[in-house]
PDB file with one MODEL, atoms N, CA, C and O in Angstrom:
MODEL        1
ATOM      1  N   UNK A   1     111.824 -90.854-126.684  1.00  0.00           N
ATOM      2  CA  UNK A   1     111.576 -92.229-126.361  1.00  0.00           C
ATOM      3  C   UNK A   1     110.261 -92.308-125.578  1.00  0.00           C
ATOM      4  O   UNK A   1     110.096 -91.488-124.674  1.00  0.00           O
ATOM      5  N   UNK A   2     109.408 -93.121-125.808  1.00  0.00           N
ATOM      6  CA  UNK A   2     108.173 -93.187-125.511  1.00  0.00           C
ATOM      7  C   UNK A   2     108.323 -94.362-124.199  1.00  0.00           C
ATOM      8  O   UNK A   2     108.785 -95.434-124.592  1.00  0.00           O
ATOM      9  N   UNK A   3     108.038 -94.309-122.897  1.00  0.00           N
ATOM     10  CA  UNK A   3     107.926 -95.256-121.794  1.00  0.00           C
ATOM     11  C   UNK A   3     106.531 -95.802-121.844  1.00  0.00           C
ATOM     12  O   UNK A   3     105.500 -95.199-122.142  1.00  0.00           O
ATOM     13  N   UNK A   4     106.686 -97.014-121.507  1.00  0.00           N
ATOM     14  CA  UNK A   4     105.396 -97.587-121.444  1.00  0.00           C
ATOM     15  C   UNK A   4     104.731 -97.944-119.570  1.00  0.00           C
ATOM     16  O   UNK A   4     105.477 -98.245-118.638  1.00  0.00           O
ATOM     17  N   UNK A   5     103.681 -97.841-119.501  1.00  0.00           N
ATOM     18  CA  UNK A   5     103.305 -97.543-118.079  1.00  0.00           C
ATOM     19  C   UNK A   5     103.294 -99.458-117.823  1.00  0.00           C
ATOM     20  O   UNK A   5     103.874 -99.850-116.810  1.00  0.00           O
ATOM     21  N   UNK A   6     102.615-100.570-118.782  1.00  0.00           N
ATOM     22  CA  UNK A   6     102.874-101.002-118.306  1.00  0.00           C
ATOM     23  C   UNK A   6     103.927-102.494-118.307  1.00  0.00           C
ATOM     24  O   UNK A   6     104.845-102.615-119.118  1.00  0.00           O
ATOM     25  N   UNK A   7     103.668-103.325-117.487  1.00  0.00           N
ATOM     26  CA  UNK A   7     105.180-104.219-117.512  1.00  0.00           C
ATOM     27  C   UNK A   7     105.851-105.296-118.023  1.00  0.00           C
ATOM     28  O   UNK A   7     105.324-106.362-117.702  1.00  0.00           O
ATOM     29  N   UNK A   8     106.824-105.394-118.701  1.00  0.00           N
ATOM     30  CA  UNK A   8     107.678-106.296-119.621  1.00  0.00           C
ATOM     31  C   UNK A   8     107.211-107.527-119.416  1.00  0.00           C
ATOM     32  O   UNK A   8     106.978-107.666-118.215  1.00  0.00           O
ATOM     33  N   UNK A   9     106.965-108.488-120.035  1.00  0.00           N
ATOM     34  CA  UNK A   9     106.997-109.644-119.833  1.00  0.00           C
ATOM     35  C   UNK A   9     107.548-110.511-119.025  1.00  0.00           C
ATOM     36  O   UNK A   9     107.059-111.568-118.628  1.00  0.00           O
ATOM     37  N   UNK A  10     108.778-109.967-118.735  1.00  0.00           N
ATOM     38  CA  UNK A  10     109.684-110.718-117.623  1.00  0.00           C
ATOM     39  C   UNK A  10     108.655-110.313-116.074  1.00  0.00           C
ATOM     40  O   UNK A  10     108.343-111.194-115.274  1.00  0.00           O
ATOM     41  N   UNK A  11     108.273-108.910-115.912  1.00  0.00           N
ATOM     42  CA  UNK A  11     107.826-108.012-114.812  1.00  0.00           C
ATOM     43  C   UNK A  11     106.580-109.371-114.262  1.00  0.00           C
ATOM     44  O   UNK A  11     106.551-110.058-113.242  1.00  0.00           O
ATOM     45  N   UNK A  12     105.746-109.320-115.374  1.00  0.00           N
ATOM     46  CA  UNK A  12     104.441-109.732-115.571  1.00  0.00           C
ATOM     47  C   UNK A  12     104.429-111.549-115.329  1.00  0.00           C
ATOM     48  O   UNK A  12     103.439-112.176-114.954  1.00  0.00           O
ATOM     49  N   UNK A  13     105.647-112.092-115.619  1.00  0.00           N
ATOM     50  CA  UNK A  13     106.286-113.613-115.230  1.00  0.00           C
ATOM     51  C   UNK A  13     106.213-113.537-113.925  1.00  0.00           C
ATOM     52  O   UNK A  13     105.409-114.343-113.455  1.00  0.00           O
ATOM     53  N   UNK A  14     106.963-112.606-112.856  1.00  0.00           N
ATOM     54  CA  UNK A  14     107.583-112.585-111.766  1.00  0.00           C
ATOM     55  C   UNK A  14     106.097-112.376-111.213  1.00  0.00           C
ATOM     56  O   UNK A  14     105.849-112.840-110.100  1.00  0.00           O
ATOM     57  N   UNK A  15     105.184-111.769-111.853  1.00  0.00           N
ATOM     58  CA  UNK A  15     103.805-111.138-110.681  1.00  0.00           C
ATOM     59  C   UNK A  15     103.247-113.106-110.393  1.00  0.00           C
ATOM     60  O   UNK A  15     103.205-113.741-109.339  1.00  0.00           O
ATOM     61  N   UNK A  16     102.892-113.566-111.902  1.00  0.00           N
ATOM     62  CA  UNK A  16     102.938-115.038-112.044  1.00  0.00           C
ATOM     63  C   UNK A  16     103.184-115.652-110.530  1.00  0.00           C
ATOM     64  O   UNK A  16     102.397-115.971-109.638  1.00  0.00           O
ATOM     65  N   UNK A  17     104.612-115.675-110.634  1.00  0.00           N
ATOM     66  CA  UNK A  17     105.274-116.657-109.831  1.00  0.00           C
ATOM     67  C   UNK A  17     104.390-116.229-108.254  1.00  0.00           C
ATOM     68  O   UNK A  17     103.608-116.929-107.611  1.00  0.00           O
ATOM     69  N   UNK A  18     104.927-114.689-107.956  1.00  0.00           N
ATOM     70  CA  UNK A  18     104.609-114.625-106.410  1.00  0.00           C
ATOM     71  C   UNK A  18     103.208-114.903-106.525  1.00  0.00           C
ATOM     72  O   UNK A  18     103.028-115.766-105.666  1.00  0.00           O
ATOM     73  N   UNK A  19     101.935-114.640-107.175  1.00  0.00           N
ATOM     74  CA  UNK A  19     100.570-114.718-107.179  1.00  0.00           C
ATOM     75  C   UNK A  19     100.813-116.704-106.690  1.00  0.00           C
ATOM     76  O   UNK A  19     100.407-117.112-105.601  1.00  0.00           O
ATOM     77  N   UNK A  20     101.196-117.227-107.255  1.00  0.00           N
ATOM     78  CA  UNK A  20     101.990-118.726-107.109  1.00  0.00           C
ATOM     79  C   UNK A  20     102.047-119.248-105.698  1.00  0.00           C
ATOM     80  O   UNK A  20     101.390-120.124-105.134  1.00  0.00           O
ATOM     81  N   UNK A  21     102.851-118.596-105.359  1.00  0.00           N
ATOM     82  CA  UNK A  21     103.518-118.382-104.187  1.00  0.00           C
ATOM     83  C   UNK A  21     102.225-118.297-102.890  1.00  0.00           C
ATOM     84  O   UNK A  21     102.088-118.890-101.820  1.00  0.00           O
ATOM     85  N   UNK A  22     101.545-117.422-103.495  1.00  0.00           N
ATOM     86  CA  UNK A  22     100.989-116.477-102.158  1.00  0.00           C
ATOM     87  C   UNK A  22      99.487-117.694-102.253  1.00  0.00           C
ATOM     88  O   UNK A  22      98.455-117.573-101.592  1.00  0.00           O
ATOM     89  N   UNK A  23      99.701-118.478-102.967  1.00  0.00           N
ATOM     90  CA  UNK A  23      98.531-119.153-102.855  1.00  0.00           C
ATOM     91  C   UNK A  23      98.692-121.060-102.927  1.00  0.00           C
ATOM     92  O   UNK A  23      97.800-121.906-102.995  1.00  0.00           O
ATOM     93  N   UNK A  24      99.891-121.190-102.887  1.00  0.00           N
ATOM     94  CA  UNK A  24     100.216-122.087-101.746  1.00  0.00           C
ATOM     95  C   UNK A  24     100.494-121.975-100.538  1.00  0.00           C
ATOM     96  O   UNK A  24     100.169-122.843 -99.728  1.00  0.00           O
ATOM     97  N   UNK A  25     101.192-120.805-100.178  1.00  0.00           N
ATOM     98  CA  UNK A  25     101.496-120.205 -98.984  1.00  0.00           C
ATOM     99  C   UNK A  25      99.638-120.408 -97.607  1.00  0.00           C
ATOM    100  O   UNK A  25      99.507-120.823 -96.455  1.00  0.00           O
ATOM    101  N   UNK A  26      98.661-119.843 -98.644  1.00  0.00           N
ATOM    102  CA  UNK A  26      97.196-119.956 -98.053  1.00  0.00           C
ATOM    103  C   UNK A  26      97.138-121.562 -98.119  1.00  0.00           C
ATOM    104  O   UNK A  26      97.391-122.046 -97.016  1.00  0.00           O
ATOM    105  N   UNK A  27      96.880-122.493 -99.084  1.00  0.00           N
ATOM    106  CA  UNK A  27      96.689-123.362 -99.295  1.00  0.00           C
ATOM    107  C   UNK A  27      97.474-124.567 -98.040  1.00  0.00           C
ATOM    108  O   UNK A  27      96.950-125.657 -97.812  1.00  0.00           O
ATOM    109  N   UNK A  28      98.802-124.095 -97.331  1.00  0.00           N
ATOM    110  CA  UNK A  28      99.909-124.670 -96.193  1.00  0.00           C
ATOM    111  C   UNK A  28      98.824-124.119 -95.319  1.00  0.00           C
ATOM    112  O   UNK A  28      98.086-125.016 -94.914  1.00  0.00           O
ATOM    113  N   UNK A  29      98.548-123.098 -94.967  1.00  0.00           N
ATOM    114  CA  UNK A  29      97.937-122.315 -93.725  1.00  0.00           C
ATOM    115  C   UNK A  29      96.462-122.984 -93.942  1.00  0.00           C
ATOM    116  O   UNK A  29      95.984-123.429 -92.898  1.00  0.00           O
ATOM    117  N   UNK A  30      95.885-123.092 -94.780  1.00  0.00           N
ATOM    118  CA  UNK A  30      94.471-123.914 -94.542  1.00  0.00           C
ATOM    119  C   UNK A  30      95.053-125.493 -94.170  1.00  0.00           C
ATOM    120  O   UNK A  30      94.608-126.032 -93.157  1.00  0.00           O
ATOM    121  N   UNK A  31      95.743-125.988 -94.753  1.00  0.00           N
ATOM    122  CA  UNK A  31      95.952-127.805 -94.049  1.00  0.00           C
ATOM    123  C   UNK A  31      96.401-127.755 -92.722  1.00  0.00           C
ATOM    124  O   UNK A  31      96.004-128.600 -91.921  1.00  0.00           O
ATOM    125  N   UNK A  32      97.400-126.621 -92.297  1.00  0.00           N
ATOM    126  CA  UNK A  32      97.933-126.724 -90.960  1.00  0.00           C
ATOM    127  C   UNK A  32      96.685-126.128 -89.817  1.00  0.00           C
ATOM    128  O   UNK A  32      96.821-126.035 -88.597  1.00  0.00           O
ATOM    129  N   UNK A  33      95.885-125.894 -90.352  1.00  0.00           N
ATOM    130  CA  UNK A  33      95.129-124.815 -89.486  1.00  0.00           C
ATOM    131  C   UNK A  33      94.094-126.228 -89.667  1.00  0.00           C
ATOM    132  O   UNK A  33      93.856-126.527 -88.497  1.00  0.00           O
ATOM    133  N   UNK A  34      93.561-126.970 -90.323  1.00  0.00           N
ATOM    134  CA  UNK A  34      92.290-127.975 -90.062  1.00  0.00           C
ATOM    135  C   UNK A  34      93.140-129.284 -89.487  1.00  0.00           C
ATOM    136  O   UNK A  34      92.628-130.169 -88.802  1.00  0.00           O
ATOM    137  N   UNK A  35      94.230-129.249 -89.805  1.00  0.00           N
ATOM    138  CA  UNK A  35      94.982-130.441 -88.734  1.00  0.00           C
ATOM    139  C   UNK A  35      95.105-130.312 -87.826  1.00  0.00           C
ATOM    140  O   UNK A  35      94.923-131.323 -87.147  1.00  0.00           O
ATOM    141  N   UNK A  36      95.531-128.915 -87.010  1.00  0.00           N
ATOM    142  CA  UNK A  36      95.656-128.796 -85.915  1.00  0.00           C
ATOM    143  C   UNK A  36      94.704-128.804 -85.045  1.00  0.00           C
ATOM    144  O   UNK A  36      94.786-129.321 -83.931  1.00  0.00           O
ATOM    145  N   UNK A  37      93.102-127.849 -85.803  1.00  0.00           N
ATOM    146  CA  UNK A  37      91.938-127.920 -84.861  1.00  0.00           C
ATOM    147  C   UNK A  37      90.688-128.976 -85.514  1.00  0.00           C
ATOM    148  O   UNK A  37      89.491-128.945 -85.228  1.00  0.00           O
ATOM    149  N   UNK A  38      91.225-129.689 -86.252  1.00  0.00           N
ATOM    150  CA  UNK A  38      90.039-130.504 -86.937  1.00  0.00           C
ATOM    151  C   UNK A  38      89.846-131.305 -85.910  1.00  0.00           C
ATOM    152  O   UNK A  38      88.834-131.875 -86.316  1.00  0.00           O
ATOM    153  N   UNK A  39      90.091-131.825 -84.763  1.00  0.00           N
ATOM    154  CA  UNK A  39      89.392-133.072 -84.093  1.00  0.00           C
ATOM    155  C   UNK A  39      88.942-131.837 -83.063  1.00  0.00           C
ATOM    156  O   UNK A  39      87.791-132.212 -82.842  1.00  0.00           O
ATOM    157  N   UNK A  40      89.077-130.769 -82.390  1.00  0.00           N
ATOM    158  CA  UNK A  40      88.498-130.590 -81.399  1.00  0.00           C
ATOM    159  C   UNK A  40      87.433-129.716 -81.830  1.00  0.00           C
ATOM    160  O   UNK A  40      86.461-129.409 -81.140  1.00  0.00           O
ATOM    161  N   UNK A  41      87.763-129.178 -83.484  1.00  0.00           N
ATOM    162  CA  UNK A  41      86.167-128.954 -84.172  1.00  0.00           C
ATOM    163  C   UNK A  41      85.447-129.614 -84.374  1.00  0.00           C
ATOM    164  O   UNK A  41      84.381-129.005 -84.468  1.00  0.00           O
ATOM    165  N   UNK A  42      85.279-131.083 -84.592  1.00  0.00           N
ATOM    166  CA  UNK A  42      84.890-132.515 -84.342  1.00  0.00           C
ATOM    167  C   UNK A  42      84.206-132.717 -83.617  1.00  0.00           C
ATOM    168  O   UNK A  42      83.109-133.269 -83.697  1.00  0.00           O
ATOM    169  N   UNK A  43      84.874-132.194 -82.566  1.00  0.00           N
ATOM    170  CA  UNK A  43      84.188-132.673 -80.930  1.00  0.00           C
ATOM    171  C   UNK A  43      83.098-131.600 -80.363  1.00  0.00           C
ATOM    172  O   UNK A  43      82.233-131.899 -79.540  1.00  0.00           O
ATOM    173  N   UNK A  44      83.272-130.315 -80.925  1.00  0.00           N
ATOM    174  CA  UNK A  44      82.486-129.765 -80.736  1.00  0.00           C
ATOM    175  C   UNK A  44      80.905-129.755 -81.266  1.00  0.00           C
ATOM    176  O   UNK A  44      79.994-129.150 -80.702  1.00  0.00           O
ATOM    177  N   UNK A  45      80.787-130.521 -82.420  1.00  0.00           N
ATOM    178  CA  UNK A  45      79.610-130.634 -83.447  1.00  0.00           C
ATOM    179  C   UNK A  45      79.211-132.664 -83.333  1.00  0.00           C
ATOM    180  O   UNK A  45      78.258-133.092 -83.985  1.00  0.00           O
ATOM    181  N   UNK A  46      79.852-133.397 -82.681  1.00  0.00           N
ATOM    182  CA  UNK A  46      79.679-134.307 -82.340  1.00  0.00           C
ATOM    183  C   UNK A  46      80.368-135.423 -83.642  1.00  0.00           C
ATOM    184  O   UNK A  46      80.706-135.199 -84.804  1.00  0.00           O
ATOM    185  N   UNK A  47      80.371-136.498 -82.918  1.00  0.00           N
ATOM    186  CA  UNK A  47      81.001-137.606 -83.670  1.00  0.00           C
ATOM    187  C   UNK A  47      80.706-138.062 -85.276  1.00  0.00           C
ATOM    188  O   UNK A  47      81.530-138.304 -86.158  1.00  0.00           O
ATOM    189  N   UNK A  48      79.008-138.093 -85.339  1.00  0.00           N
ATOM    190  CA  UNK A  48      78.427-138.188 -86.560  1.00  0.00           C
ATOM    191  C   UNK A  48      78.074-136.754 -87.273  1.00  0.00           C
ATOM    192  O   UNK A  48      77.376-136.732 -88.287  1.00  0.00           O
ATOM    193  N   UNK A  49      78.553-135.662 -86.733  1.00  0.00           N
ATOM    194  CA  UNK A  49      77.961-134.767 -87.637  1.00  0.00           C
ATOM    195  C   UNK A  49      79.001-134.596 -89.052  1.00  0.00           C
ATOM    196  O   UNK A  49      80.169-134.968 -88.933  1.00  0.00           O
ATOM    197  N   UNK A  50      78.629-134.145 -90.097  1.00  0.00           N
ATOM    198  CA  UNK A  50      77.137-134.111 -90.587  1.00  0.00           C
ATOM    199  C   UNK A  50      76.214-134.774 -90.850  1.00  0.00           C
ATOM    200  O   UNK A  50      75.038-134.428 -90.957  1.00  0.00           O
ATOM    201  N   UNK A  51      76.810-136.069 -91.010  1.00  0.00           N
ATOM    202  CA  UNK A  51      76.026-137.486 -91.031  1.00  0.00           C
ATOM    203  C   UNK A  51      74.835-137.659 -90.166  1.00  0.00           C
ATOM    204  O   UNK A  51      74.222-138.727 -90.165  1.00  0.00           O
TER     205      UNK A  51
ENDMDL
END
């Protein structure tokens, strides 16, 4: 019987999903992270910047 190195379709679904996963997961951590410091990064570069 010959094994194949690499992975089933189902394997290769599941990489799918977590790749999924791991990049909403970043996508939560970038909105929570500019909500939390977006006004006192604001304040540091002034009212009109970049304008």
């Amino acid at each position: 019987m010959r094994i194949s190195r690499k992975g089933t379709r189902r394997e290769r679904g599941a990489s799918a999903v977590e790749y999924a996963l791991i990049a909403a997961f970043v996508a939560g951590a970038i909105m929570v992270t500019v909500t939390v410091f977006g006004s006192s990064v604001a304040a540091l570069f002034g009212a009109d910047w970049p304008f």
